[in-house]
C-alpha positions, 0 to 999 in steps of 0.5 A: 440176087443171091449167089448160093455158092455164098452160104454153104447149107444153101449151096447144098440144097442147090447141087443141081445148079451150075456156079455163078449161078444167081437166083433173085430173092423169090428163087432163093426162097422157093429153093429153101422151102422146097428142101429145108428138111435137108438143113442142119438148122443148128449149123447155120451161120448168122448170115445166112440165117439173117438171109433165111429171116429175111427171105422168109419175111419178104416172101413167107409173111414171116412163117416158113411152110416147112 
């Protein structure tokens, strides 16, 4: 489970959602490709690259769509 509020660009791109919110690792990764045009790549932190990697690895075969 992934608490968004954790990694700020996805805690962005997850306004709509109210805090404690938790989404399982498929959300996670949905949300990310649904508006990864709103993140700042270069800004992103190690850990939550590692989580984007990861994420995109498990659930992308290791290609964002985006």
């Amino acid at each position: 489970m992934v608490d968004f509020l954790e990694y700020p660009h996805l805690a962005a791109i997850a306004w709509h959602l109210l805090p404690g919110t938790l989404l399982d690792d498929r959300e996670a990764f949905s949300l990310i490709e649904r508006s990864w045009r709103h993140v700042d790549v270069d800004a992103l932190d190690p850990r939550e690259r590692a989580l984007v990697d990861r994420l995109t690895t498990e659930f992308g075969n290791g290609v964002r769509l985006v």
